[in-house]
Backbone bond lengths (Angstrom), bond angles and torsions (degrees), N, CA, C in turn:
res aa  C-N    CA-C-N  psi(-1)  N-CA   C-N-CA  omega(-1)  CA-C   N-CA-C  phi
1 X - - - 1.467 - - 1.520 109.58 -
2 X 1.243 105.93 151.31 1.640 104.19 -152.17 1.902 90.06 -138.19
3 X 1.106 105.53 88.58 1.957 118.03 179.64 2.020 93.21 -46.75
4 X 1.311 67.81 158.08 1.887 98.55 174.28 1.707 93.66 -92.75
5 X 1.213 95.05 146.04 1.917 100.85 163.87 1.491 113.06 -69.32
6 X 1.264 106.86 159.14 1.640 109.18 -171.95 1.162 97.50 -90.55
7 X 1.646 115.74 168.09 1.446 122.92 -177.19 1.749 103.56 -87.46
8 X 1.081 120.53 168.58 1.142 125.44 176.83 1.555 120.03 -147.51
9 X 1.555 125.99 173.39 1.515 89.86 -163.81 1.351 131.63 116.97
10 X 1.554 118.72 -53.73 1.150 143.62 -132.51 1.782 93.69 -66.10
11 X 0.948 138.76 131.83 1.502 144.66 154.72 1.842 130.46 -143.39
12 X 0.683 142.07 164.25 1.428 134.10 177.24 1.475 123.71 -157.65
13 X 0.914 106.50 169.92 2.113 113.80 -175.61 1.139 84.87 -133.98
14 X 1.847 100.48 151.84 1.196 124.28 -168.74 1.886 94.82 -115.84
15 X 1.277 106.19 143.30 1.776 119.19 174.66 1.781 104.82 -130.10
16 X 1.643 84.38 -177.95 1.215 92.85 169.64 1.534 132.26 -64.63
17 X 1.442 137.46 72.65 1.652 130.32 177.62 1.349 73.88 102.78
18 X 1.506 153.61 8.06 1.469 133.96 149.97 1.274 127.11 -137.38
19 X 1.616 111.13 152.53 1.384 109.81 173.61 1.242 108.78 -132.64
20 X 1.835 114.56 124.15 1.232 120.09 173.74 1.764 140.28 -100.53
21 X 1.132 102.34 115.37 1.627 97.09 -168.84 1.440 110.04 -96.43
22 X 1.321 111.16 153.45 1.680 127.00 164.56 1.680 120.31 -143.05
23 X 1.349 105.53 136.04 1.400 91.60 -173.51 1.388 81.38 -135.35
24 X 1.421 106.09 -169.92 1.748 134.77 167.59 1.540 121.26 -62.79
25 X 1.322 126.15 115.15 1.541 109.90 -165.35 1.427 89.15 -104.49
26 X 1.715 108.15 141.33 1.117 99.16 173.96 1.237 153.62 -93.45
27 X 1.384 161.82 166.90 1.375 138.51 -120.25 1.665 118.28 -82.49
28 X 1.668 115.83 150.21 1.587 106.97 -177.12 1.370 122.32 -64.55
29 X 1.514 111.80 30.98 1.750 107.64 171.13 1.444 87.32 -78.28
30 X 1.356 132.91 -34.47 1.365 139.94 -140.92 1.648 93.96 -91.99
31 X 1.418 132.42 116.87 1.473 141.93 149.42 1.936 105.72 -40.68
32 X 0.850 105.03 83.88 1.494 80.76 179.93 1.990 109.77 -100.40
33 X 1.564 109.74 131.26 1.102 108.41 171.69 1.652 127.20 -80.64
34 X 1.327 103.30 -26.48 1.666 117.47 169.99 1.420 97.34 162.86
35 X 1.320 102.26 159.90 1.347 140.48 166.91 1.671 120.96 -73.40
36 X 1.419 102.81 104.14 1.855 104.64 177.45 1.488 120.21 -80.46
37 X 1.444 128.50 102.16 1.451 130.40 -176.02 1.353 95.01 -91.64
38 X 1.890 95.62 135.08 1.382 111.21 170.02 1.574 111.69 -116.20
39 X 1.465 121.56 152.89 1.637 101.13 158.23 1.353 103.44 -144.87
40 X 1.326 103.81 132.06 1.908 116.77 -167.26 1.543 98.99 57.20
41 X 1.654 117.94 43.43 1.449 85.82 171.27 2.007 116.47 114.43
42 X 1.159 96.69 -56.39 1.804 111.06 -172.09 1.308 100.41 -81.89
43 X 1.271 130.59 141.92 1.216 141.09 162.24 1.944 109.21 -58.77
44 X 1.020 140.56 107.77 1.233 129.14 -168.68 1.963 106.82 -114.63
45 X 1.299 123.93 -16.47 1.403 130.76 169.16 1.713 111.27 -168.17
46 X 1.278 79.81 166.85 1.983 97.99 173.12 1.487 89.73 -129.17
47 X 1.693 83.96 151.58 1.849 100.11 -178.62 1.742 91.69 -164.19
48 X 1.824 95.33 148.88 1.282 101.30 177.04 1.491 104.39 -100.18
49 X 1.229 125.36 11.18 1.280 144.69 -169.76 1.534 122.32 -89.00
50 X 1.031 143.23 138.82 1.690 137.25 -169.44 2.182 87.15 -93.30
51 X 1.450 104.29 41.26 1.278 84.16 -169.36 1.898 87.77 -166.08
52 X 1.346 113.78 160.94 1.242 142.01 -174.53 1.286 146.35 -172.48
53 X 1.248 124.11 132.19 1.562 114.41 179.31 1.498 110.63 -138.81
54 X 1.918 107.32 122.60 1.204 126.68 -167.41 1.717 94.63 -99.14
55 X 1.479 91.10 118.96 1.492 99.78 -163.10 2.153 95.85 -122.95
56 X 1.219 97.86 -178.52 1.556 100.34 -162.98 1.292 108.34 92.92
57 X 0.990 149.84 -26.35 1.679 138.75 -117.49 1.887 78.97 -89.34
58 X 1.915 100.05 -166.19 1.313 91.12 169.58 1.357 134.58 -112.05
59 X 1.371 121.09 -137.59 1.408 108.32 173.31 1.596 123.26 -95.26
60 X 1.454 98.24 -17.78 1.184 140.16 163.57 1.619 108.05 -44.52
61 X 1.745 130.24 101.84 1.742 110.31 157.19 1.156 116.03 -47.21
62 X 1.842 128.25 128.67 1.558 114.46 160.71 1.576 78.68 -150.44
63 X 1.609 84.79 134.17 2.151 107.19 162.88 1.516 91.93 -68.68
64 X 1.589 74.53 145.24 1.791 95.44 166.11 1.368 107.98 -145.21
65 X 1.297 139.83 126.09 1.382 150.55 176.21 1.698 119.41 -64.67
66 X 1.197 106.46 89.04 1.574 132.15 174.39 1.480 107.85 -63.38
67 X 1.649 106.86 130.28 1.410 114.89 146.96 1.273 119.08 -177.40
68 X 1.677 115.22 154.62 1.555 108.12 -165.63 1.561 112.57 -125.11
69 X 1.538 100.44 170.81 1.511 95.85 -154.64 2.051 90.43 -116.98
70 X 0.902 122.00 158.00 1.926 106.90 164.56 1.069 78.22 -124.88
71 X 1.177 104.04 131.14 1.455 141.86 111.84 1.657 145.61 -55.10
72 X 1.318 125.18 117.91 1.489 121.14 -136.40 2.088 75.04 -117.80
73 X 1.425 103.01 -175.02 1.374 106.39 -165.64 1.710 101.47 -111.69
74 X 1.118 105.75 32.34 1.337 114.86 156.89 1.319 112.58 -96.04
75 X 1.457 114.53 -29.20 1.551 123.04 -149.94 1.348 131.99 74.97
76 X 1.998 99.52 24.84 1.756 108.10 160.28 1.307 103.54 -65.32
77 X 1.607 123.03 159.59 1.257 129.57 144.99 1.153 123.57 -96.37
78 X 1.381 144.19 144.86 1.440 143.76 -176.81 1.876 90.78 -100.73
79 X 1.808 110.89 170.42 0.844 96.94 -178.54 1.521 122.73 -104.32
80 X 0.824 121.58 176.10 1.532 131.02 -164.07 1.582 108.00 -58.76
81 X 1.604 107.50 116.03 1.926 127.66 169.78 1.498 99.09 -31.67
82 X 0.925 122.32 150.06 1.316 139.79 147.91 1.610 100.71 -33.70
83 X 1.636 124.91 153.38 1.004 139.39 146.85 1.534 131.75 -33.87
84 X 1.271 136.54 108.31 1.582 126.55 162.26 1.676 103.94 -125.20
85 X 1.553 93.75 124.48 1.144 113.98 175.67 1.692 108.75 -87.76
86 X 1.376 130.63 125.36 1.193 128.40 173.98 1.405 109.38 -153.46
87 X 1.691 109.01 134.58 1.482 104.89 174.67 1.590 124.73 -100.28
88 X 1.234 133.29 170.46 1.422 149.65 158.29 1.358 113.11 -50.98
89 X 1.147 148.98 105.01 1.218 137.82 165.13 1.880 131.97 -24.47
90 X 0.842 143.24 118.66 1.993 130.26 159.55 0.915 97.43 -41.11
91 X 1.172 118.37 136.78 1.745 137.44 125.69 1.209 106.78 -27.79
92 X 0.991 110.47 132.64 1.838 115.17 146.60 1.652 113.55 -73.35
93 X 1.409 119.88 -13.84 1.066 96.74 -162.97 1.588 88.89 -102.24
94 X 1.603 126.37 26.40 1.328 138.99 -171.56 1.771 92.61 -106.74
95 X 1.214 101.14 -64.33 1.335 128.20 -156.47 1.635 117.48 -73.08
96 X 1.198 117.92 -33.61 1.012 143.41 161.19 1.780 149.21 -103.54
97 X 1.474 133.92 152.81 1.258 113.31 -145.54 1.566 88.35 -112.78
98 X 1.077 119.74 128.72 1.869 130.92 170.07 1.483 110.67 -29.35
99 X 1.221 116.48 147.88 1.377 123.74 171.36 1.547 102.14 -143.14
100 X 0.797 110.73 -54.58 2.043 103.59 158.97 1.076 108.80 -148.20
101 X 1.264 127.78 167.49 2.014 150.97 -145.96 0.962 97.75 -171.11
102 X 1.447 115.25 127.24 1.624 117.40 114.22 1.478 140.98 -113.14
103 X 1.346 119.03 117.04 1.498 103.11 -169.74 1.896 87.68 116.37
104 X 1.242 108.94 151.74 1.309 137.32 -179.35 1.390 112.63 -109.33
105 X 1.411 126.71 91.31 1.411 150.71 169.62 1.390 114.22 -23.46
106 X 1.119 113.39 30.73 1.911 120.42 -163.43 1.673 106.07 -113.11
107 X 1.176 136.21 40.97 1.184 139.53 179.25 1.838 99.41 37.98
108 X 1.608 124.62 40.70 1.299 111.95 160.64 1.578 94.93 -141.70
109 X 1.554 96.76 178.72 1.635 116.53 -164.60 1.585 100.49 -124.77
110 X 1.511 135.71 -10.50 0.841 121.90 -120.25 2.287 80.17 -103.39
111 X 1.269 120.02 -6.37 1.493 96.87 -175.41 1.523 81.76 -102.68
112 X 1.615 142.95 65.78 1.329 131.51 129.35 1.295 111.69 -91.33
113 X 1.372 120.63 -174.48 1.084 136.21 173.81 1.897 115.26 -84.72
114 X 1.102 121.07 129.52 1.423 144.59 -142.65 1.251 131.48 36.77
115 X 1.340 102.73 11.33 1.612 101.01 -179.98 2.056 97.96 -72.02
116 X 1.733 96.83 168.94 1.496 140.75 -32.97 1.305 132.30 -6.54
117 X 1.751 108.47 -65.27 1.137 130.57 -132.08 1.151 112.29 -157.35
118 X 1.347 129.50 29.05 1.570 140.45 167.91 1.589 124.56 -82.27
119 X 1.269 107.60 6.88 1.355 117.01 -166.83 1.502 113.16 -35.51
120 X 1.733 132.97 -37.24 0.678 119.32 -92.39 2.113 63.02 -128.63
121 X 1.596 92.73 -40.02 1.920 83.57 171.90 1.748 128.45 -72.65
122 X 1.462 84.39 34.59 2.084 83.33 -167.98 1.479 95.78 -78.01
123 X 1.506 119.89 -21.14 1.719 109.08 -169.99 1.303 98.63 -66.04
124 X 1.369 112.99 -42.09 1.386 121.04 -159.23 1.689 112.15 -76.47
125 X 1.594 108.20 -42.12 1.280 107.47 -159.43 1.594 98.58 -97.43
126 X 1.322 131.85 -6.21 1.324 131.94 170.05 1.714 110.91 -143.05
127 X 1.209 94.74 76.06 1.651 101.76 170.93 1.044 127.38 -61.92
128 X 1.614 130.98 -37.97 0.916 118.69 -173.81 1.597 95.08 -97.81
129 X 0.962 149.80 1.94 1.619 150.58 -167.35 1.157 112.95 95.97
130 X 1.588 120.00 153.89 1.861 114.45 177.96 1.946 109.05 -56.98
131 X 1.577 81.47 122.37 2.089 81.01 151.77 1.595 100.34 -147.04
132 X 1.459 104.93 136.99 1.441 124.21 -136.61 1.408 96.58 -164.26
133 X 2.029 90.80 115.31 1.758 103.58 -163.04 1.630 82.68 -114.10
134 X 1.103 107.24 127.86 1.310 126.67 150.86 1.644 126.94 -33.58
135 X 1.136 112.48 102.30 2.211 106.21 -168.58 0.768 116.40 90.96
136 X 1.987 106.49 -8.92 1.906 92.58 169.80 1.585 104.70 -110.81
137 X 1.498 108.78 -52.81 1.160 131.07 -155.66 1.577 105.17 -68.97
138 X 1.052 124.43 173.37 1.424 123.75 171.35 1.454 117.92 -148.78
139 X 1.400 99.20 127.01 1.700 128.57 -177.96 1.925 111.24 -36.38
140 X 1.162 138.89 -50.24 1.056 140.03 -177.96 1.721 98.14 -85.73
141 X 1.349 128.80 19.23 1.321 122.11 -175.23 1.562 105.60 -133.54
142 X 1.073 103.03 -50.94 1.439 115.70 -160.63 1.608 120.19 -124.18
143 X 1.250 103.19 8.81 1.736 102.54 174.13 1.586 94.44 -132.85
144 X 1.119 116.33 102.32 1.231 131.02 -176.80 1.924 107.10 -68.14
145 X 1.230 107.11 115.71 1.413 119.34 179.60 2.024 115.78 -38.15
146 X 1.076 101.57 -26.54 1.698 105.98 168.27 1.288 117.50 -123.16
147 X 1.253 131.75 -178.57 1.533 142.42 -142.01 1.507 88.10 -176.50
148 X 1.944 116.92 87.56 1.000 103.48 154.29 1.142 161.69 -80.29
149 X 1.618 157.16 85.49 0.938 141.13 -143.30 2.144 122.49 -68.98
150 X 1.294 122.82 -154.79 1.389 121.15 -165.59 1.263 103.36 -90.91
151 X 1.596 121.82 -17.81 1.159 113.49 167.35 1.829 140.34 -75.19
152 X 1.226 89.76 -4.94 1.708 118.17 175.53 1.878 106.11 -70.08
153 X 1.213 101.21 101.56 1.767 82.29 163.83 1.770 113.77 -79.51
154 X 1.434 111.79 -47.71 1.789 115.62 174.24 1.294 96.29 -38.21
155 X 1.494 135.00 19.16 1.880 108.53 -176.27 1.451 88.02 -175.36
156 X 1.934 107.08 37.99 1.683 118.20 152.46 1.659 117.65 85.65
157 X 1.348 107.59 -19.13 1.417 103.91 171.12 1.280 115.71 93.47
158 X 1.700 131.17 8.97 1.475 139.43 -149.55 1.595 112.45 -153.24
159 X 1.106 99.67 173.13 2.096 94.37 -162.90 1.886 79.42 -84.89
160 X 1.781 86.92 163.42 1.520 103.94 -178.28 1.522 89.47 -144.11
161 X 1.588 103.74 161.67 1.380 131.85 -160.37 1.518 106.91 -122.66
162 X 1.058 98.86 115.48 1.541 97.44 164.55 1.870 124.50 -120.23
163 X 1.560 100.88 103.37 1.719 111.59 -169.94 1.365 108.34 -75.49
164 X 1.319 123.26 125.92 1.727 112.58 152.62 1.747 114.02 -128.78
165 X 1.042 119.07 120.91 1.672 145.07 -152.30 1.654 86.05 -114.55
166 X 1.680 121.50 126.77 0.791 152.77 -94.20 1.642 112.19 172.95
167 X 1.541 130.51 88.75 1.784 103.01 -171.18 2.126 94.58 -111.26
168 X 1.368 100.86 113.25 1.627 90.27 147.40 1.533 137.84 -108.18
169 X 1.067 114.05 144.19 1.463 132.56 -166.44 1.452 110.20 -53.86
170 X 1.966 107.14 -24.94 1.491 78.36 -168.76 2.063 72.95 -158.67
171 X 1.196 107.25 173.76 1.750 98.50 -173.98 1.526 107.63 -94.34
172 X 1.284 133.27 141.73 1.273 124.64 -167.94 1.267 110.33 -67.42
173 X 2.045 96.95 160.73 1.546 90.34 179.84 1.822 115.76 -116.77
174 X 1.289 98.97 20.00 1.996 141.38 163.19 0.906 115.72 -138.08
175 X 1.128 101.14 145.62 1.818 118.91 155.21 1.468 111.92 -27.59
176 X 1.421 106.44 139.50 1.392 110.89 149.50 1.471 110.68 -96.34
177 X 1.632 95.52 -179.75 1.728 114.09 177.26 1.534 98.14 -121.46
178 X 1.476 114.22 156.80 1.563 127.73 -178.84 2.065 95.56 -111.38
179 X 0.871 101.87 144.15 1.805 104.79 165.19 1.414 106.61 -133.12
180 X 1.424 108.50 113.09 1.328 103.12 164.47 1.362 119.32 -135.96
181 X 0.831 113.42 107.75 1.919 135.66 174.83 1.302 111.55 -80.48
182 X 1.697 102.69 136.01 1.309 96.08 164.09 1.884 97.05 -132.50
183 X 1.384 81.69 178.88 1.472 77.22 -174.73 1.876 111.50 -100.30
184 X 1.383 102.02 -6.44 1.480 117.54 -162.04 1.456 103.95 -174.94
185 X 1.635 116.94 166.09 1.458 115.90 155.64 1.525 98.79 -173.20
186 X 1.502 122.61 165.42 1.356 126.63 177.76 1.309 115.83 -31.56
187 X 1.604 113.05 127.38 1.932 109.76 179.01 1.387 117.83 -55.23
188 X 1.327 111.70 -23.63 2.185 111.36 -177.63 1.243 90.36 -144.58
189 X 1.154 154.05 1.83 1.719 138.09 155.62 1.502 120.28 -113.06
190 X 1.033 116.04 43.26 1.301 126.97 172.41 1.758 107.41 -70.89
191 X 1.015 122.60 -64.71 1.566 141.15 160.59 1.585 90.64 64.04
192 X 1.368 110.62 -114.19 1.616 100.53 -160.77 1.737 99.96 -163.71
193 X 1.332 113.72 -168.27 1.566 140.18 170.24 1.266 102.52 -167.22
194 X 1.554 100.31 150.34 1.468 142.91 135.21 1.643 122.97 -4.85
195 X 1.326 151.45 96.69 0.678 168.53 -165.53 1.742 110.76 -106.30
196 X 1.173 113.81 94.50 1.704 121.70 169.43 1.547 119.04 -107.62
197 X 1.697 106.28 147.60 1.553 84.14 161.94 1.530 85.36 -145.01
198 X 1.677 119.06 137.80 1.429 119.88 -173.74 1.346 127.84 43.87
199 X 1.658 93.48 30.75 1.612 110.79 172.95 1.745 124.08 68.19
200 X 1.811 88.16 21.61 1.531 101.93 -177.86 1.598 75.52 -108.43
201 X 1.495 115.36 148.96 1.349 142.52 164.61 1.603 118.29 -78.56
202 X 1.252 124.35 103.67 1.367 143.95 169.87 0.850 124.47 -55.77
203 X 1.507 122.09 -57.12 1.569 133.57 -167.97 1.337 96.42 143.81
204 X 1.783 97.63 173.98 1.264 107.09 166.98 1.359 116.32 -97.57
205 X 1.103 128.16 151.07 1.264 142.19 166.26 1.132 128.89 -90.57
206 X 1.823 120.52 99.61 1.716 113.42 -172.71 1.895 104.91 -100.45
207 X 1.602 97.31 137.85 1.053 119.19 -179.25 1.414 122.59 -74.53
208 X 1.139 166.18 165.87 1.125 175.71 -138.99 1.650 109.12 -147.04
209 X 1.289 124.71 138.54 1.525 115.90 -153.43 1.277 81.28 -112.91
210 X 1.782 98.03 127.16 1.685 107.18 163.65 1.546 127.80 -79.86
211 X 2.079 90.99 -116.11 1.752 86.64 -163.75 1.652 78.16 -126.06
212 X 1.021 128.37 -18.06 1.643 114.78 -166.28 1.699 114.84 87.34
213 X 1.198 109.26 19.02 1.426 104.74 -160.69 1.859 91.12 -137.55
214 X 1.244 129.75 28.82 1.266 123.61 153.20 1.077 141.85 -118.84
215 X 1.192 93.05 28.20 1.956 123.35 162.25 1.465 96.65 -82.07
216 X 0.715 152.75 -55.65 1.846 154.13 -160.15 1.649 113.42 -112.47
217 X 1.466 105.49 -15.73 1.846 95.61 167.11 1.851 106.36 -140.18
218 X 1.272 75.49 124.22 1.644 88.29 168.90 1.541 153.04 -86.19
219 X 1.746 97.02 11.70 1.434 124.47 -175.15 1.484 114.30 -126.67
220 X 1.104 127.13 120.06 1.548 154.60 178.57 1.589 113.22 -65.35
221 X 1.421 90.91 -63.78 1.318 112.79 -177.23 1.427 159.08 -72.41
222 X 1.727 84.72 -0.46 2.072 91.99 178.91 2.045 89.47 -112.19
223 X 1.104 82.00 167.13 1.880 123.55 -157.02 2.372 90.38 -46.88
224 X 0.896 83.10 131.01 1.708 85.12 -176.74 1.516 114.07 78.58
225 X 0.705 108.94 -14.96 1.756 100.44 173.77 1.134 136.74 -37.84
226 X 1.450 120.89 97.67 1.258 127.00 -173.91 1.581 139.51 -44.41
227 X 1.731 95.80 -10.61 1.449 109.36 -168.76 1.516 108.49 -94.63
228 X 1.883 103.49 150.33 1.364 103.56 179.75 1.596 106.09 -103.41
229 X 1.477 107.17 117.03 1.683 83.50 -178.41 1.623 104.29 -115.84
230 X 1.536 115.25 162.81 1.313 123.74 -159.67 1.410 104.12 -138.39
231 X 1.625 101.92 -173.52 1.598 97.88 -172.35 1.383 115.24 -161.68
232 X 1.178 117.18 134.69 1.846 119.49 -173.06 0.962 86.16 -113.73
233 X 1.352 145.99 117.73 1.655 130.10 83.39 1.140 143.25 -81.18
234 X 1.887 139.24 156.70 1.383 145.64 -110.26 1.742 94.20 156.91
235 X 1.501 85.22 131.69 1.341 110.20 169.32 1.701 115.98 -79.89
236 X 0.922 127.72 109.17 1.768 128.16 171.53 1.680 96.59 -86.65
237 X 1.367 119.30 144.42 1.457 148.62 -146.64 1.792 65.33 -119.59
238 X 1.833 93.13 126.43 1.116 114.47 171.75 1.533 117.86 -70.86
239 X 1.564 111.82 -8.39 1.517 115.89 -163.66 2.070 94.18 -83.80
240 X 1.511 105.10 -0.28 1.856 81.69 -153.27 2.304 78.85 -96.42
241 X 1.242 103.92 15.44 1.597 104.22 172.88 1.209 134.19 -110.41
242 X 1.197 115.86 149.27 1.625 117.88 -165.17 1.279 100.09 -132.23
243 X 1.661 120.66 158.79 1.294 127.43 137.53 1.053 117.05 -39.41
244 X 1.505 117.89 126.98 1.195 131.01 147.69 1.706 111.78 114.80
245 X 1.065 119.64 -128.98 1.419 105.97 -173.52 1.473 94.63 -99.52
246 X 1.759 100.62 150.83 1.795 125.74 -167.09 1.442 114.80 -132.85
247 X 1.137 110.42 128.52 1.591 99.74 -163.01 1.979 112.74 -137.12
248 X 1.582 85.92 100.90 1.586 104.17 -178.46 1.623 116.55 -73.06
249 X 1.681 110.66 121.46 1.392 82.47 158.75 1.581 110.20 -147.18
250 X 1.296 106.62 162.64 1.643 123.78 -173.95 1.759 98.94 -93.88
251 X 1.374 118.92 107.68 1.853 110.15 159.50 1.455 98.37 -113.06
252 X 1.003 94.38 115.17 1.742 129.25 148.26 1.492 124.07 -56.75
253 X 1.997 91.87 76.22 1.595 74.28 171.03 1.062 115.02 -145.09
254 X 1.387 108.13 71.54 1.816 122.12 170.17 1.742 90.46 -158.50
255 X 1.080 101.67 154.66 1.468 140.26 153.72 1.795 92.29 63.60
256 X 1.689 105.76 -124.90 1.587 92.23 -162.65 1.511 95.67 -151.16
257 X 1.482 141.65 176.66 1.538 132.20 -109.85 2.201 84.56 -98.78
258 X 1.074 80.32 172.25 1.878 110.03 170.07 1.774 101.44 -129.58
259 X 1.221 101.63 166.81 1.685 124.04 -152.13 1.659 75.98 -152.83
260 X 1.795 86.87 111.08 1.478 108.90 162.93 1.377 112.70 -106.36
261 X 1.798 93.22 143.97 1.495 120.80 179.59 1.878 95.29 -76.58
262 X 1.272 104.11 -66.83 1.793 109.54 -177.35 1.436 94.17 -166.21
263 X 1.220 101.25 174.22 1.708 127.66 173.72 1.518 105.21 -125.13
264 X 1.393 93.68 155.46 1.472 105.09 159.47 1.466 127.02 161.96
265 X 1.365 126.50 145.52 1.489 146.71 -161.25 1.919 79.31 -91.21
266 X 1.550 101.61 137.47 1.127 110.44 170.55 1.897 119.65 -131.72
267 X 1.254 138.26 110.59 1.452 109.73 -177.55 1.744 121.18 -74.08
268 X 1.119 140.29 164.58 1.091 134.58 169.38 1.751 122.82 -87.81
269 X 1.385 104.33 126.26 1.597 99.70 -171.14 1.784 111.34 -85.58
């Protein structure tokens, strides 16, 4: 028996609930049938890819000890990559103490406004687009469970705005963090929006392409669930805040809507 060469290479970045590795695949003398990912040990995926992402994890940072095995299409094993240690990112919404929310951080959609499956009254029931004050407004009323973008005709064919107004007592003296979860969003038009805070420009924000299936279900989280849900967090520069009322907003203007888990401004403890 004649081993495959080991991979080499091996490194990774840590995200939210993922960690992605890439190393060096080794050369096409080698048949390769796939790549064996381990972490601490457990076999956790196969990939024909010089690349991977061990997803599920939690919200929780924890290192986990990476390494991969090739596998050739005989079914030699080569021997085990070198070690890469890489962790999962914290939550902010772990790590940090709330300053405003909307929506309940629970991998569901279902206490916004029209979820399941109302997509279809947003022209009607939010004409001018969500704007949504924190302590007044209310989540099953006024923060509409999707964020359509220009690719939506059911929601006019044009970018949409989503406001959330915000009052602090006093102007921070750190950075905040943004959390934004979704629970799902279009499988290839997810694309992105506009990112403001007090009408200073942030960036854009790119979305992560779901399953297409969180227009009509509003739960992430029980066993088979078809939905892909993802996650932005981002540091906001304490300078773009003021006393008193603060006013975030998301414009949507590429591709087609996302399905939020919750939002929220977080301070750091």
């Amino acid at each position: 028996m004649t081993r495959p060469p080991a991979i080499t290479g091996l490194h990774g970045t840590g995200g939210i609930r993922i960690v992605t590795l890439d190393w060096k695949p080794v050369s096409w003398a080698t048949v390769v049938d796939h790549y064996a990912v381990y972490a601490d040990g457990e076999l956790v995926g196969k990939t024909v890819y010089p690349h991977f992402v061990h997803r599920g994890l939690g919200f929780d940072g924890v290192t986990r000890s990476y390494s991969v095995v090739t596998v050739d299409a005989a079914g030699n094993r080569s021997g085990s990559s070198a070690a890469a240690g890489v962790a999962n990112l914290t939550s902010v919404t772990i790590s940090g103490t709330p300053v405003a929310t909307v929506g309940v951080f629970d991998g569901k959609g279902s206490e916004l406004a029209l979820s399941p499956k109302g997509y279809a009254e947003y022209p009607t029931r939010f004409p001018s687009d969500v704007d949504y004050t924190f302590g007044t407004s209310t989540p099953s009323a006024d923060w509409s469970y999707l964020l359509p973008g220009p690719a939506d005709k059911w929601a006019g064919s044009k970018n949409h705005r989503a406001t959330f107004r915000f009052e602090l007592s006093a102007a921070p003296s750190q950075d905040l963090d943004l959390a934004l979860w979704l629970i799902d969003s279009h499988a290839s038009l997810a694309a992105s929006a506009v990112l403001s805070v007090n009408g200073v420009e942030v960036g854009r924000v790119a979305f992560a392409n779901g399953a297409t299936k969180g227009s009509t279900i509003a739960d992430s989280t029980y066993p088979g669930s078809p939905l892909k849900p993802s996650y932005v967090e981002m540091p906001l520069p304490k300078a773009l805040f003021r006393s008193g009322v603060n006013v975030l907003e998301l414009f949507k203007d590429t591709g087609s809507w996302i399905a939020y888990d919750a939002l929220g401004i977080f301070a750091r403890r």
